[in-house]
C-alpha positions in Angstrom: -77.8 -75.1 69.6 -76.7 -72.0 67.5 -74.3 -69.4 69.1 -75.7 -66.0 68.4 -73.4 -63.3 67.7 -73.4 -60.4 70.5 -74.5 -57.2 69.2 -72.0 -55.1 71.1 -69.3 -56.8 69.2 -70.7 -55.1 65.8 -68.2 -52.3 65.3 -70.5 -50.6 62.9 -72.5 -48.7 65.4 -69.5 -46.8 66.7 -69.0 -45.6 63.4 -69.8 -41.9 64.2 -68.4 -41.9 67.6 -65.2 -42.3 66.2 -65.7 -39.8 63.7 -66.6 -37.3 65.9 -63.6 -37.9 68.3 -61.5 -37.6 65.6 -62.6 -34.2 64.6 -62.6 -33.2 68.1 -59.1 -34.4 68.3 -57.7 -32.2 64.8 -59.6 -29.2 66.4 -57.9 -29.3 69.7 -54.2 -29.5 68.0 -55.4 -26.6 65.4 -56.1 -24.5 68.6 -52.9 -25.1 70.5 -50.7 -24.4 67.4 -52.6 -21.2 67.2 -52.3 -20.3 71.0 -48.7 -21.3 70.9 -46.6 -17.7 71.6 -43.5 -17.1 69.8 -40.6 -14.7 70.9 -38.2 -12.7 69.1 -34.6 -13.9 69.1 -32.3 -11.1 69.9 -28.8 -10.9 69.3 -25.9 -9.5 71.1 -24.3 -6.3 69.9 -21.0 -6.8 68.2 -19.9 -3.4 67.2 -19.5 -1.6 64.4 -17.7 -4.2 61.7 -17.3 -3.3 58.0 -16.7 -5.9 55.5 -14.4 -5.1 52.8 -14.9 -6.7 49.6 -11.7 -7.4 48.3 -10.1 -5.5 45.7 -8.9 -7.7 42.7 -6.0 -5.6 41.7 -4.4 -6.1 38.0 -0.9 -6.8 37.9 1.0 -5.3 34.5 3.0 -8.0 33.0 6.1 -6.3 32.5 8.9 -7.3 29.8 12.5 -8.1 31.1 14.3 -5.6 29.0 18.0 -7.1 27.6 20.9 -4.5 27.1 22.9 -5.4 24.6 26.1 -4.1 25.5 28.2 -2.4 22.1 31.5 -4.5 21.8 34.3 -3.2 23.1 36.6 -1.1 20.7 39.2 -2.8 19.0 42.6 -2.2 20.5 45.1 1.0 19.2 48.1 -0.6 17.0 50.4 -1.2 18.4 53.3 1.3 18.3 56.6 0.5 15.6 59.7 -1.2 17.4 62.1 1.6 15.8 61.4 5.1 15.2 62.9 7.4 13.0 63.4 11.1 13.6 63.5 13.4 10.9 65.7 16.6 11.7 64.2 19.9 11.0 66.8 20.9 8.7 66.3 18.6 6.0 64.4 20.5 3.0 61.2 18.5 1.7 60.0 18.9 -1.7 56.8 20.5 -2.5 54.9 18.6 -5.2 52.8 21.7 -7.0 49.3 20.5 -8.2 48.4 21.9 -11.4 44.3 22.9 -11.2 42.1 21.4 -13.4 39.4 23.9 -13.8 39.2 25.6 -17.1 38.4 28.7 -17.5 35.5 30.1 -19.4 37.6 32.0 -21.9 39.5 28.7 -22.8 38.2 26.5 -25.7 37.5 23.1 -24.7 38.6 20.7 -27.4 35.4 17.8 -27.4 35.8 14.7 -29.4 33.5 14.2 -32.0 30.7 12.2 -31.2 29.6 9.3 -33.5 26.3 8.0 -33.6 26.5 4.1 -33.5 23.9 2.8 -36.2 22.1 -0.2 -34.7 22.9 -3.5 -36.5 19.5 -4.8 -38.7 18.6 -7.9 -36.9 19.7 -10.9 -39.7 17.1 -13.1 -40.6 18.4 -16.5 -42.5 16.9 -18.3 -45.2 13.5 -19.2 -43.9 11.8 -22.8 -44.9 8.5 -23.0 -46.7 6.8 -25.1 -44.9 7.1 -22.2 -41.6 7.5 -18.8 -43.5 4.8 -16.5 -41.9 3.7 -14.9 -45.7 4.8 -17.4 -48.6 6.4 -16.1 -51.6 3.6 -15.1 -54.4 3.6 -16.7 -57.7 2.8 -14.2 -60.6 -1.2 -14.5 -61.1 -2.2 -16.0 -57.9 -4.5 -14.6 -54.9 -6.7 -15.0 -52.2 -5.8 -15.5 -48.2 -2.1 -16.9 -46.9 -3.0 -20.2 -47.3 -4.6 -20.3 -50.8 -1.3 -18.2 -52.1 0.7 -21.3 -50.7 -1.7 -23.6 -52.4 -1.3 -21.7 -55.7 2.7 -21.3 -55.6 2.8 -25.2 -55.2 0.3 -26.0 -58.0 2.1 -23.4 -60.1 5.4 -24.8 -59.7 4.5 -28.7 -60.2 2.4 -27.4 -63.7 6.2 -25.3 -65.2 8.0 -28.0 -64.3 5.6 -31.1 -66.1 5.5 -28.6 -68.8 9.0 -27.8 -69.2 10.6 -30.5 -68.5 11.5 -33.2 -70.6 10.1 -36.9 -70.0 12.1 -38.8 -73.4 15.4 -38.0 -71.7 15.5 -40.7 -69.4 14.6 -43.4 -72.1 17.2 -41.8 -74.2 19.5 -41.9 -71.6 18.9 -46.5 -71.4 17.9 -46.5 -67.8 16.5 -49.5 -66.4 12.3 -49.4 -66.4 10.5 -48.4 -63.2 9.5 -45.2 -61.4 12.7 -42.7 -61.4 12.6 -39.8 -58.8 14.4 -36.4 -58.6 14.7 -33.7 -56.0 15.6 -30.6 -56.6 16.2 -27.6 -53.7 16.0 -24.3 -54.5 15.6 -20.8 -52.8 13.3 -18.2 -53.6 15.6 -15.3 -52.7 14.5 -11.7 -50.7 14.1 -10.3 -54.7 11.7 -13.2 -55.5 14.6 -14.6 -57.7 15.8 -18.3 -58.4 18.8 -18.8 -57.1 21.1 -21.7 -55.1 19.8 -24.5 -57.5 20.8 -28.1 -56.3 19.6 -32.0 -57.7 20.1 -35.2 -57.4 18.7 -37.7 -59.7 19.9 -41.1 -60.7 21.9 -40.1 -63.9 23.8 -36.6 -64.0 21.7 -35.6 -67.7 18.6 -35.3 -65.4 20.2 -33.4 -62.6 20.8 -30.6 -65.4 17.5 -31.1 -66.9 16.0 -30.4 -63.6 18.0 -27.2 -62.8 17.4 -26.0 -66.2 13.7 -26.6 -66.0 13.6 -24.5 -62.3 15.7 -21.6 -63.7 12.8 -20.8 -66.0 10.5 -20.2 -63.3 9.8 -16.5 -63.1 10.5 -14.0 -60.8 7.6 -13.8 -57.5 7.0 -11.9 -54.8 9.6 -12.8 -52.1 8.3 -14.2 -49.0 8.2 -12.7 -45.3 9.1 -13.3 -41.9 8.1 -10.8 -39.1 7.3 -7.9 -42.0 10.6 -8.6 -43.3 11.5 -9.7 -47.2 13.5 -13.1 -46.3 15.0 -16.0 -48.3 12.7 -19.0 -48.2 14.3 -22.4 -49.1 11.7 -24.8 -51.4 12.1 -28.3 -51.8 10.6 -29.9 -54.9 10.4 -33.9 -55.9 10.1 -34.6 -59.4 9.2 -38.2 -60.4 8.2 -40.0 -63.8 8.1 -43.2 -65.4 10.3 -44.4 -67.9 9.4 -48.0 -69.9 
């Protein structure tokens, strides 16, 4: 036998009831929130107060001030053990002070005044290879360093002219290469002069010298616009068989 279900147990059909109270219900509480009175608090009197804001008040930072007390005076000397008295009566002498003031009808005697002439400022013998302006060999020209290129090639062309090769196979040295250096200086005239060798027989020391006296006179050379002494250094070297 099947149980058959109750239709009173089938929530479904209150379905609006309950909707209905529920609105009912939200309406009521809407209604007494709105009825609901209110009163205003009231407070007691409590007199006349003022509130004073308080006044920040800036304090000066103020320096502590140091006196520096002077130091004390140095103490009086102290008095002499003995002391002498001078009686009145003894006459002092009077040392009289001549003046010195002259007067303006007496001739003053002045010492003659000399006029120091400053010293020239020496220059010494200068070396060729750093004189500012080289000395000038007759004929040549052109900028500083083409004269120094000149003065050389002109001195090495007197000296292979004038100087004679057959004395050192006259002389029985041994065969080989035979060197000789000769100094000389090209003084502030543009003369010859201070002529020194050395060469390995005393014949071609003098040869040498005699050959470098012939050179002619130049153009001296100069050092700071000044005519100077330059110093010249010459190596002379040949063959003999």
């Amino acid at each position: 036998m099947e149980v058959k279900k109750n239709p009173k147990a089938n929530l479904e059909n209150y379905t609006k009831l309950f909707m209905q109270l529920g609105l009912v219900l939200a309406l009521v509480i809407v209604y007494i929130a709105i009825e609901k009175k209110t009163y205003d608090k009231t407070y007691s009197d409590l007199g006349d107060s003022i509130l004073q804001e308080e006044v920040e008040e800036d304090i000066p930072i103020t320096e502590r001030i140091i006196e520096v007390k002077p130091p004390p005076p140095p103490p009086p000397p102290a008095a002499p053990e003995v002391i002498e008295v001078v009686e009145d009566d003894e006459e002092i002498e009077e040392t009289i002070i001549e003046s010195t003031e002259t007067d303006e009808t007496e001739a003053v005697e002045v010492e003659e005044i000399v006029e120091e002439e400053e010293e020239e400022e020496v220059i010494e013998d200068v070396p060729f290879a750093i004189i500012e302006e080289v000395p000038v060999f007759p004929g040549c020209k052109g900028s500083k360093s083409e004269l120094k290129k000149c003065l050389q090639q002109k001195i090495q062309k007197h000296v292979a002219r004038k100087f004679n090769a057959d004395l050192a196979n006259e002389l029985g040295l041994p065969p080989g290469k035979k060197r000789i250096i000769v100094q000389f200086k090209i003084d502030k005239s543009g003369n010859i002069s201070e002529i020194r060798s050395r060469a390995p027989h005393k014949r071609l020391q003098q040869e040498a010298e005699r050959v470098i006296k012939t050179l002619p006179k130049m153009t001296p050379g100069k050092q700071r616009g000044r005519a100077v002494g330059v110093k010249y250094s010459l190596p002379i070297s040949f063959n003999v068989e």
